[in-house]
DRENGU-267943 format. One line per 2 residues: their letters; for each residue x, y, z of C-alpha. Coordinates in Angstrom, 1 decimal. Example, Ala and Ser with C-alpha at 12.3 -4.5 7.8 and 13.67 -1.06 7.14 Angstrom:
as> 12.3,-4.5,7.8; 13.7,-1.1,7.1
# end
This chain:
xx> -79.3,-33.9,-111.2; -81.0,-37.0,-109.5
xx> -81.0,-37.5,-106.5; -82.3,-41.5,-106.6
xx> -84.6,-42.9,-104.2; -86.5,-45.5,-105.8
xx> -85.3,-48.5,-108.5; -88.9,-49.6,-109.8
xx> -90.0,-48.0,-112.9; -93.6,-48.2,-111.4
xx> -92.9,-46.4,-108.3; -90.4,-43.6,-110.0
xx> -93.2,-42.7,-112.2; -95.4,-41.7,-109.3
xx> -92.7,-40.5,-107.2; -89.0,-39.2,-108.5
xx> -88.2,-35.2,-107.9; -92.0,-34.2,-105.9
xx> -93.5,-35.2,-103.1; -95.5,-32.4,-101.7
xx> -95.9,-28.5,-102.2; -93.9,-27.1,-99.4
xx> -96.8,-24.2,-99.2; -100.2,-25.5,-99.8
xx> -99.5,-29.5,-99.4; -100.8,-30.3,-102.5
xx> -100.2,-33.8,-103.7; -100.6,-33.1,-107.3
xx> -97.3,-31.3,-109.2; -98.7,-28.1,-109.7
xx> -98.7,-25.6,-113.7; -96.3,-22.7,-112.8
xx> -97.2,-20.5,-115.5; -94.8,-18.1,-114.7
xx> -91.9,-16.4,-117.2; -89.7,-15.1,-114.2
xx> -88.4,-15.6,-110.7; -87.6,-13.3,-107.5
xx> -84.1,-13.6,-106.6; -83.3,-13.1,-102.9
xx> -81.0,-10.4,-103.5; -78.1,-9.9,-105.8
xx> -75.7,-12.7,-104.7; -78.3,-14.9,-105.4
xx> -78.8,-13.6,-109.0; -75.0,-13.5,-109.6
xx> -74.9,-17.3,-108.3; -77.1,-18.5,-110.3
xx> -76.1,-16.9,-114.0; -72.4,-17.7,-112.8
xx> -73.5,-21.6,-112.6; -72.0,-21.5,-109.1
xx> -75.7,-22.3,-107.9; -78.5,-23.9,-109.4
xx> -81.2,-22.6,-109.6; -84.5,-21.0,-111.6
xx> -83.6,-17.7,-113.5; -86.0,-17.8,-116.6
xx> -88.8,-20.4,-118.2; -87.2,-20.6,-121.2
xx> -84.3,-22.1,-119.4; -85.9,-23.9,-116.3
xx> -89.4,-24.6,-114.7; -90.3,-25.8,-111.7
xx> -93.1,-28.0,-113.5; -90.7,-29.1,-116.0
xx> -87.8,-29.8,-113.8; -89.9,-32.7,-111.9
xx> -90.7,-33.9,-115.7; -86.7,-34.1,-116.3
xx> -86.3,-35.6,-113.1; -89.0,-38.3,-113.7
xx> -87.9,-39.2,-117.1; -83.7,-39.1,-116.3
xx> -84.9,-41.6,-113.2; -86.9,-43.9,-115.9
xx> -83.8,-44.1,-118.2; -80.8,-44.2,-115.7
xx> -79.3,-41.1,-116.4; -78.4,-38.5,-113.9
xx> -80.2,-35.5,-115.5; -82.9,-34.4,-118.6
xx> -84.0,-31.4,-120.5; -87.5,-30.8,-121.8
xx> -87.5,-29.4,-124.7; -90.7,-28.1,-127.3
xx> -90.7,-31.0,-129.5; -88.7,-34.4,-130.3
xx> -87.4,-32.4,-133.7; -85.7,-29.9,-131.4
xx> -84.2,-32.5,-129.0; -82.7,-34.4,-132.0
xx> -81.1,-30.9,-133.0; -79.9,-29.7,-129.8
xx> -78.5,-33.1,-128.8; -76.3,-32.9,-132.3
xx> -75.6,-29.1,-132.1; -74.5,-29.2,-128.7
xx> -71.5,-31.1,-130.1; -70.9,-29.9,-133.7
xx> -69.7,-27.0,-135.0; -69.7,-25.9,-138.5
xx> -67.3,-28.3,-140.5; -67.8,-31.2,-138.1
xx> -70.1,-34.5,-139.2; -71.7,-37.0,-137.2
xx> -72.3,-40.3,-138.2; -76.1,-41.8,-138.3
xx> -78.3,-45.0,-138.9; -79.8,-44.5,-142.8
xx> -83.3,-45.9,-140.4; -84.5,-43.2,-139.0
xx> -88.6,-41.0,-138.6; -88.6,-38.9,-142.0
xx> -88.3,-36.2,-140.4; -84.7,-36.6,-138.6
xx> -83.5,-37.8,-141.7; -84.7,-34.8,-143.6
xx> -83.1,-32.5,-140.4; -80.1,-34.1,-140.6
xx> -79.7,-34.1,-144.4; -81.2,-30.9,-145.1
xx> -81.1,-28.2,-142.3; -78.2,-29.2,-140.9
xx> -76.0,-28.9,-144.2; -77.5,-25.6,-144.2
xx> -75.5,-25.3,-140.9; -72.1,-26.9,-141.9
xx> -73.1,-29.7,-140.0; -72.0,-33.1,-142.1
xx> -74.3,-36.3,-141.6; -73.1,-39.7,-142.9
xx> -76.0,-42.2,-143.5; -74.6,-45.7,-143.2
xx> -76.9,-49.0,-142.7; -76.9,-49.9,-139.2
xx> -76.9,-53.9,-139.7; -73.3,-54.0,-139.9
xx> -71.9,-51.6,-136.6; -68.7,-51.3,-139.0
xx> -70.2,-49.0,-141.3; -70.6,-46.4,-138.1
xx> -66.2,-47.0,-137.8; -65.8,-47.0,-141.6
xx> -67.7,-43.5,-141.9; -65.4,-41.8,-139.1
xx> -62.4,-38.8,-139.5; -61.0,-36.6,-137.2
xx> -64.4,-34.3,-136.9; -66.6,-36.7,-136.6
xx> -68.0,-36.0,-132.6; -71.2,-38.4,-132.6
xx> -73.1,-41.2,-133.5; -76.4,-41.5,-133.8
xx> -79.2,-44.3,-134.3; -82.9,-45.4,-133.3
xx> -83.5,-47.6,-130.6; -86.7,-48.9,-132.7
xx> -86.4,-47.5,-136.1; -89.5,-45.9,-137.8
xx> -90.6,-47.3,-139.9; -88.1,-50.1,-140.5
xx> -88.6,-51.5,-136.6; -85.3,-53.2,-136.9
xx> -83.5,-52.9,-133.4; -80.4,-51.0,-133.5
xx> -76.9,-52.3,-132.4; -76.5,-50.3,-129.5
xx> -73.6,-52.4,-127.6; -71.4,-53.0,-130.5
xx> -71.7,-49.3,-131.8; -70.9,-47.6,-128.6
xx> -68.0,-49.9,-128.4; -66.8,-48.3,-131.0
xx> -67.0,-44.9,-130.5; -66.2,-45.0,-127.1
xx> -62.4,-45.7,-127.8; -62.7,-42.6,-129.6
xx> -64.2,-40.5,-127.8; -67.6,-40.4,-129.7
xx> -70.7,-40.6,-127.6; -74.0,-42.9,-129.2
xx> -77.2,-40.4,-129.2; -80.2,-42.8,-129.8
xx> -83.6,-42.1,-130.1; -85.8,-44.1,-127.8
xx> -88.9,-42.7,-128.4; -90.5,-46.2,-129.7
xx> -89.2,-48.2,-126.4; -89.7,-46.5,-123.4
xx> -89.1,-49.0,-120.5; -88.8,-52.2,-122.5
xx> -85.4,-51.0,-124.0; -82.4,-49.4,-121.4
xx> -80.3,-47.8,-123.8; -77.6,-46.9,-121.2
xx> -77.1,-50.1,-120.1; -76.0,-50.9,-123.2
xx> -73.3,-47.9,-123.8; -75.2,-45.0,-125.5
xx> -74.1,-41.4,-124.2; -77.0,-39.6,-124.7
xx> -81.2,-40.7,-124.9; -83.7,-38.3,-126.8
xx> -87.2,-38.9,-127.1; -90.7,-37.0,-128.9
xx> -92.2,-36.7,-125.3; -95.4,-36.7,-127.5
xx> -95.7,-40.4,-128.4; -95.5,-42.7,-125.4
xx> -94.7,-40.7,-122.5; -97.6,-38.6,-123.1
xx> -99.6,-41.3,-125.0; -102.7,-39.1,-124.9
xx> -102.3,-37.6,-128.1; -103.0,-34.5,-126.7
xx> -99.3,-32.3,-126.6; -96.0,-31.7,-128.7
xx> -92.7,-31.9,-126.4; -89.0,-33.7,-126.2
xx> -86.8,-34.9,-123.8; -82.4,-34.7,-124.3
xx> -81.1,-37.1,-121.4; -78.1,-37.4,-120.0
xx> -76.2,-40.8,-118.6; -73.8,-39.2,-116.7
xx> -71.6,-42.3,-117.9; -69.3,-40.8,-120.8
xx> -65.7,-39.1,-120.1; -65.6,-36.1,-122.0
xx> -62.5,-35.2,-121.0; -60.6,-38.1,-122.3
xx> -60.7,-37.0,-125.8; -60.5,-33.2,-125.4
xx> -59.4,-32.7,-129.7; -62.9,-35.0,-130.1
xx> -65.3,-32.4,-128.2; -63.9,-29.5,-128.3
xx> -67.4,-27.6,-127.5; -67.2,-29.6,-123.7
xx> -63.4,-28.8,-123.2; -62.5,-25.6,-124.8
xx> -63.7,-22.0,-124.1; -67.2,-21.4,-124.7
xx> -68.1,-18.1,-125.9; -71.8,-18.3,-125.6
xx> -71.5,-18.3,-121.6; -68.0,-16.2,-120.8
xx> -65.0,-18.3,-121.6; -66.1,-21.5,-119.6
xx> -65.3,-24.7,-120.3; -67.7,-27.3,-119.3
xx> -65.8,-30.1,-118.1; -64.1,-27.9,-115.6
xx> -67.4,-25.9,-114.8; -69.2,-28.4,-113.5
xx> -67.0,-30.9,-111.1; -68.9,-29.6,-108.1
xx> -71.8,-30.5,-109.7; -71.7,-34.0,-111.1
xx> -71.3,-35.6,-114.5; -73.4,-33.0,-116.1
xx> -71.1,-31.2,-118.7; -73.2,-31.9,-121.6
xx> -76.5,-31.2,-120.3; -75.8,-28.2,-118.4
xx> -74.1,-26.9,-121.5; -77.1,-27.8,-124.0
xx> -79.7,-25.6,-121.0; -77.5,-22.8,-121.0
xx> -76.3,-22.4,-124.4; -78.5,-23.7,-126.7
xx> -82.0,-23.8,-125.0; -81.4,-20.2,-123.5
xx> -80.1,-18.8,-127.3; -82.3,-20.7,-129.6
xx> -85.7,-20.8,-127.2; -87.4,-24.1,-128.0
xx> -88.5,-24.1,-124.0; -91.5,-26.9,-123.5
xx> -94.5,-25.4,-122.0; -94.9,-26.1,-118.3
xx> -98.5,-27.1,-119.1; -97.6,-29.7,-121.7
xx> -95.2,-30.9,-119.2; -97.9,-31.3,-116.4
xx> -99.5,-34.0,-119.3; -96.0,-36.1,-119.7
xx> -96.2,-36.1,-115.9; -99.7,-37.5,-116.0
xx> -98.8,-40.1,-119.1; -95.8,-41.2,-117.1
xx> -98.2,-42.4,-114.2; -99.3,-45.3,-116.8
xx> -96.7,-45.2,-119.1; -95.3,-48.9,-117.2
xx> -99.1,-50.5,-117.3; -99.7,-49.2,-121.2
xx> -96.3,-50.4,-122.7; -97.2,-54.0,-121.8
xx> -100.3,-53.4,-123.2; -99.0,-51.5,-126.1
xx> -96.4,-54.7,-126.9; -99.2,-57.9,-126.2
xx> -101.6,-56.2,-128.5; -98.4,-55.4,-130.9
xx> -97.5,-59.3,-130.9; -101.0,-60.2,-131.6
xx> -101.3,-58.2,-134.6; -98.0,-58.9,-135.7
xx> -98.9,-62.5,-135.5; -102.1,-62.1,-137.4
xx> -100.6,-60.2,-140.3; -98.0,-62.3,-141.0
xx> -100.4,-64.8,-141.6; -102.8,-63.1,-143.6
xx> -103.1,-63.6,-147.7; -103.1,-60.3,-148.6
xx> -99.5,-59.4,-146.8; -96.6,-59.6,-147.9
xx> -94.2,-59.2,-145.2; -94.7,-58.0,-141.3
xx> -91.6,-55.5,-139.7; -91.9,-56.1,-135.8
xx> -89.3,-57.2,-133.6; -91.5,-60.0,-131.7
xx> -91.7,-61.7,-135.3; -88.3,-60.9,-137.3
xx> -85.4,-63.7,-137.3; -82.1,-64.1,-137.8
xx> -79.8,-61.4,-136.9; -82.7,-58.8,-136.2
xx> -84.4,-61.1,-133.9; -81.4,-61.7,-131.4
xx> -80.9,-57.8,-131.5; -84.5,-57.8,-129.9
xx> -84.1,-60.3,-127.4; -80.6,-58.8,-126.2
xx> -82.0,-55.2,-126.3; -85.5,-55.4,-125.6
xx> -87.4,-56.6,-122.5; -90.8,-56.8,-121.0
xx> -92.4,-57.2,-124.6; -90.9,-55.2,-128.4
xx> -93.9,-52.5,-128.0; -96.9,-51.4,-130.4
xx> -95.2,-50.4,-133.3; -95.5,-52.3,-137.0
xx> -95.2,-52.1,-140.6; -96.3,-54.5,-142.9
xx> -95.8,-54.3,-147.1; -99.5,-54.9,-148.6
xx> -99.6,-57.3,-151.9; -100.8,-54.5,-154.3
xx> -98.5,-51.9,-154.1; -99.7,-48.3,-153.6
xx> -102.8,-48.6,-154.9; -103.8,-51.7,-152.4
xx> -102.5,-49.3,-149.5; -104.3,-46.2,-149.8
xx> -107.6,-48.2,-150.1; -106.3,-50.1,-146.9
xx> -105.7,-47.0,-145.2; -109.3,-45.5,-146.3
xx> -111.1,-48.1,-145.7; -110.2,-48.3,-141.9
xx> -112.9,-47.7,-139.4; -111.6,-47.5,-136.0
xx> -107.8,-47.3,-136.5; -107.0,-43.2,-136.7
xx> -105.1,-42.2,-140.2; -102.8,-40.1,-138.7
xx> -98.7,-38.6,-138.5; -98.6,-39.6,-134.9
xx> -97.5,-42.8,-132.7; -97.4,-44.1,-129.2
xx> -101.1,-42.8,-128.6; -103.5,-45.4,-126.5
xx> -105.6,-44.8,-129.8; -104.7,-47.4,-132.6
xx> -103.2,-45.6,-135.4; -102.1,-46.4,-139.2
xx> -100.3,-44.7,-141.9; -98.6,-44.6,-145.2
xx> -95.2,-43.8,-144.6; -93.6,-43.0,-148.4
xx> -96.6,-40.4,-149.2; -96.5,-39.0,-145.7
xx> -94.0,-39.2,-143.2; -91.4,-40.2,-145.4
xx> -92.5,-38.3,-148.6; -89.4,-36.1,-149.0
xx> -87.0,-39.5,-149.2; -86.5,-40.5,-152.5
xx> -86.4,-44.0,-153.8; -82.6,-44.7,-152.6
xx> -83.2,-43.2,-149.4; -86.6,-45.0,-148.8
xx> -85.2,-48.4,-149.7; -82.4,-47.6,-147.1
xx> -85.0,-47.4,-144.9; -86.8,-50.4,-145.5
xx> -90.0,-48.3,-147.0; -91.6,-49.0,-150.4
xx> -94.9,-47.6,-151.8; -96.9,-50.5,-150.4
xx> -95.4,-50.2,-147.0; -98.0,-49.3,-144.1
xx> -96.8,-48.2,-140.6; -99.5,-49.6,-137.5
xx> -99.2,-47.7,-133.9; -101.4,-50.9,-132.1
xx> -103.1,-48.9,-129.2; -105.1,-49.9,-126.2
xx> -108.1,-51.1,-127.3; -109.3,-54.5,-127.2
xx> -107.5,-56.8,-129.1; -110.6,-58.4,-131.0
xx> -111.8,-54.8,-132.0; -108.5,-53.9,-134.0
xx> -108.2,-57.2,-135.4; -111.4,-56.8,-137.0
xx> -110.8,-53.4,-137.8; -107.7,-54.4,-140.1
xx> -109.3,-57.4,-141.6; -112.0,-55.2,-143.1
xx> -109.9,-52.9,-144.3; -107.4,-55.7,-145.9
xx> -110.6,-57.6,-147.3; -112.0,-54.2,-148.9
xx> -107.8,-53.6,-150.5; -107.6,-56.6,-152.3
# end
């Protein structure tokens, strides 16, 4: 768990779970590439498998590299404690399968990256796990879509690639009654969007897009708010409140009173993360630690040069329509400005007169902007979402989404603003 010291995003960044190395006074979080740890003596061991103590047993479990990572990014969202994990794919599946069980569902938004949706639909039937799409503009679809085994809800803070903000408040509301816990996926608004103040359970992110936002390595992040009662509704999560037989009969909520509000995240470390192995590397968490130094000064960044564009586009003759929260209206727009602060971040898709054809030369024809399956990097970044990212979707599911075949996704980096204005107009002038 936590143990918070500082408020300021800027300072918890720099500061939250290190300060020194107790043996060499190094400043700088050291790599501890190591698989294993010396236990005092056999008390110590038994202690710590008996969750009695905490403590480090294994790295696929726990590092001490990685736990200042959790630390840092639990502080940044609010919640009281995090798990890294190998990729945003595996904390999307842990943070559903640490709650269903074969013949349970869960309940999503139909926006969602390609590749949840395709986990969700797809591996997870393979598992007995049930998903129910529903459109997130109407938080009664998330009600309408719920039974007995229904034990989460889940959604995108900033959809990819639909960049409509999701109803966090009014869903949570709902499920809370219930005893269902919101999961969202905050990957697209770190900092400018505080998910927990605003009722969700549970915050995932890909650690790879703007945490790290060098580009450079593939991790996730499962964090717990320490804010739901599991216990309330002990028939609605039955994996928290009855018998676990992957660690010896305990039950969660009863385990871990002495230890906070940390049921579900202890559980998901010791269960799922020590039997299915997708441990983050201690060296890819040393990066996160490095991106989350700037990762205050580069979403500002990130979200000016995301208006600008935005602004642009929607005034340019050769597009048709511009999806970004900083220039939507209606409904969607006062879901940004109740959700979002400090700026709606770098993140874009506009719907090219000229169909499919018009956006593959678009996409060639870019000079500067990177054609890549990646966001969140300080590079700027553009791609075709329905032969790509979303190319396993078919028609229904893509126009659920908000994709059609002229749709192209932007990820506005850091670069000057005149530079990747210039870049696009060339590109648009050469599609036409």
């Amino acid at each position: 768990m936590t143990d918070k010291k500082y408020t300021n995003p800027a300072t918890i960044a720099l500061h939250a779970g290190w300060r020194k190395d107790e043996t060499t006074n190094s400043v700088t979080v050291p790599i501890h590439m190591t698989s294993s740890y010396q236990f005092d003596d056999t008390d110590h061991a038994a202690n710590l498998f008996a969750l009695s103590e905490l403590g480090n047993i294994y790295s696929r479990i726990m590092n001490p590299t990685n736990a200042v990572f959790e630390e840092r990014i639990a502080e940044l969202e609010g919640g009281v404690a995090a798990l890294g994990l190998a990729s945003g794919q595996a904390s999307s599946a842990y943070a559903i399968q640490n709650l269903c069980s074969h013949g349970d569902n869960f309940v999503a938004s139909s926006h969602l990256y390609g590749g949840t949706y395709n986990q969700f639909k797809n591996p997870f039937s393979d598992m007995g796990i049930e998903v129910r799409f529903v459109d997130p503009s109407d938080p009664q679809n998330f009600l309408d879509a719920t039974d007995d085994k229904t034990r989460a809800y889940y959604g995108e803070v900033l959809p990819n690639p639909s960049f409509q903000v999701f109803p966090l408040q009014e869903v949570a509301d709902l499920g809370r009654p219930l005893g269902i816990p919101l999961i969202v996926d905050n990957t697209a608004a770190p900092l400018i969007c505080r998910p927990f103040d605003h009722g969700a359970a549970i915050i995932i992110h890909s650690a790879t897009k703007y945490i790290g936002g060098h580009g450079t390595s593939i991790g996730g992040v499962i964090v717990d708010g320490g804010n739901f009662d599991w216990e309330a509704h002990p028939d609605r999560q039955p994996k928290l409140n009855q018998p676990d037989p992957n660690y010896n009969g305990v039950i969660w909520t009863e385990a871990v009173k002495a230890l906070g509000p940390i049921a579900y995240i202890l559980k998901a470390r010791t269960t799922l993360l020590r039997d299915m192995g997708a441990a983050m590397s201690p060296f890819n968490a040393f990066m996160f630690i490095q991106g989350m130094e700037t990762l205050h000064l580069r979403m500002k960044e990130h979200s000016a040069n995301g208006q600008k564009v935005a602004e642009h586009l929607s005034k340019h003759p050769m597009v048709e329509r511009v999806a970004y929260p900083g220039t939507s209206s209606g409904l969607p727009k006062e879901r940004a400005d109740k959700y979002l602060s400090n700026g709606c971040g770098g993140l874009l898709g506009f719907e090219i007169k000229g169909g499919h054809e018009a956006g593959k030369k678009f996409i060639n024809s870019l000079e500067m902007l990177y054609h890549v399956a990646n966001i969140g990097d300080s590079r700027s970044l553009a791609i075709h979402p329905a032969s790509t990212t979303h190319s396993q979707l078919n028609e229904e599911e893509l126009a659920s989404g908000g994709i059609s075949s002229g749709y192209i996704r932007l990820s506005i980096g850091l670069e000057h603003i005149d530079d990747i204005l210039a870049d696009i107009d060339q590109a648009l002038a050469k599609a036409e």
